[in-house]
C-alpha positions as CSV (number, residue, x, y, z in Angstrom):
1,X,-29.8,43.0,-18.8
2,X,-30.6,42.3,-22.3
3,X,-34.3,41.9,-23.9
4,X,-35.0,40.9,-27.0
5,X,-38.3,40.0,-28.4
6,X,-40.0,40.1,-24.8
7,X,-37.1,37.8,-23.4
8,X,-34.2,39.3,-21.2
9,X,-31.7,37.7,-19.9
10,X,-28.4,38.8,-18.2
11,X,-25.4,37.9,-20.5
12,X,-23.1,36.4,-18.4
13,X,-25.3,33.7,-17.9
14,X,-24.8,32.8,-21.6
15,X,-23.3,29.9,-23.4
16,X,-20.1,28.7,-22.3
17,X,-19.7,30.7,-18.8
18,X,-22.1,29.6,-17.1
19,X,-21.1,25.8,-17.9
20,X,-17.8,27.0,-17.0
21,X,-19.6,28.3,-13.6
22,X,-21.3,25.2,-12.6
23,X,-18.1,23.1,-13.5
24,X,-16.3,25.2,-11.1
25,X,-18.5,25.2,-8.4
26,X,-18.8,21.1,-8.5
27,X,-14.9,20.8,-8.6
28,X,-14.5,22.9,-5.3
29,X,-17.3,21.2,-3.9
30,X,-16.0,17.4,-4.6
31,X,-12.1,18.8,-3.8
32,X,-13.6,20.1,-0.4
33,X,-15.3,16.8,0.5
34,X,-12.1,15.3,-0.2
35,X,-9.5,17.5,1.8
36,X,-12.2,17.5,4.9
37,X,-13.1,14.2,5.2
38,X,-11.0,12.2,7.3
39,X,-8.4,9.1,6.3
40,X,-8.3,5.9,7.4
41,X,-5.4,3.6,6.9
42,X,-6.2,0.2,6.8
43,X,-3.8,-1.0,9.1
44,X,-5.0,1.2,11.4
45,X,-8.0,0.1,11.6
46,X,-7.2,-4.1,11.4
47,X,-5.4,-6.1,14.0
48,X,-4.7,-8.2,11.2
49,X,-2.8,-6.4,9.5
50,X,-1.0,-5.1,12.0
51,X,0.3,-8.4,13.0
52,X,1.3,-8.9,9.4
53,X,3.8,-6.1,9.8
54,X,5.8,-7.7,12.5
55,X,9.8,-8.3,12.2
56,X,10.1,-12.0,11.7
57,X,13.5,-13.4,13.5
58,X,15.1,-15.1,11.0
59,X,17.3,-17.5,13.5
60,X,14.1,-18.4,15.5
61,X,11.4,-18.6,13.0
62,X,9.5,-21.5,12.5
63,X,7.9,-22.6,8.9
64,X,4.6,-21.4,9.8
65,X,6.2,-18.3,11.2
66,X,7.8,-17.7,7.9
67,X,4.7,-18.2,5.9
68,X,3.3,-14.9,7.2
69,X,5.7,-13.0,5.4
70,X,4.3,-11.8,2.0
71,X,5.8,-14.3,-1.2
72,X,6.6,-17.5,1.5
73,X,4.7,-20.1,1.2
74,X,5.5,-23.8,2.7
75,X,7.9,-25.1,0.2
76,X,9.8,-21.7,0.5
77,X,10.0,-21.6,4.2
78,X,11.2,-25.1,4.8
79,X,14.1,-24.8,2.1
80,X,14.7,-21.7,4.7
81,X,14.6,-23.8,7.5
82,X,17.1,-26.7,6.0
83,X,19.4,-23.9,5.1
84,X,19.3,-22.4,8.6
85,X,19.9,-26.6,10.1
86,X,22.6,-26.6,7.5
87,X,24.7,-24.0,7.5
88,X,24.1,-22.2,11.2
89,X,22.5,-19.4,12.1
90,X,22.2,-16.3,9.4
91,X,24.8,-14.0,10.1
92,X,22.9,-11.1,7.6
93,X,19.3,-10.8,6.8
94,X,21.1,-10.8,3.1
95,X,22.0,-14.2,3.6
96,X,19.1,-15.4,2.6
97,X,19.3,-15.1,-0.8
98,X,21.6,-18.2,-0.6
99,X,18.4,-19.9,-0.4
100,X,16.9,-21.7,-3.3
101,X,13.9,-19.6,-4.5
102,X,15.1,-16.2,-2.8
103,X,16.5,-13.8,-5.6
104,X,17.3,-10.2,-5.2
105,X,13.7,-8.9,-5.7
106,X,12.0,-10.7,-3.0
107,X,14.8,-10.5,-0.8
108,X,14.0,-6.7,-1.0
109,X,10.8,-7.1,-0.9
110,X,11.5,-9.3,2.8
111,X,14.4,-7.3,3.8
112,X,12.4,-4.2,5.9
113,X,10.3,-7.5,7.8
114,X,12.9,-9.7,8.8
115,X,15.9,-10.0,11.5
116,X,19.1,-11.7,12.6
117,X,19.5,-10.4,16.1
């Protein structure tokens, strides 16, 4: 402990340590909230959503049932329809990107949601 003119104080505590200190202290406190506090998916927690991650069946689908894939709207899903009355059933889920408006992203975006069995 230092004094000086009728004031001590301990050293350590000085300048930039002891905003150094503090800093560290409120870092392990916020990371420690964070690692202990528990996660929540929203899909866990929403039937909704979970019935948004069904497999769609390509062959069997109706418009509306198309619509509930992510991009699909109702101009989309009945040029997916036509096609299907066209040309027969889809033989690949790949297949689709015959369809006018289906490219190569969105047919990857689709791919993991949809079926042909």
């Amino acid at each position: 402990m230092l004094c000086r003119h009728r004031v001590c104080y301990y050293p350590i505590m000085e300048g930039n340590v002891m905003k150094n200190y503090l800093l560290f202290v409120t870092l392990m406190f916020v990371f420690g909230l964070t690692v202990l506090t528990p996660v929540r998916t929203l899909a866990a927690e929403s039937p909704a959503a979970n019935a948004s991650l069904e497999v769609v069946h390509l062959n069997q689908a109706s418009a509306e049932e198309l619509q509930a894939l992510t991009g699909v709207g109702p101009a989309l899903s009945e040029r997916i329809v036509s096609y299907r009355t066209e040309h027969g059933p889809f033989k690949t889920v790949e297949e689709l990107a015959q369809v006018k408006g289906i490219g190569q992203a969105k047919l990857a975006k689709l791919k993991d949601r949809l079926t042909v069995d």
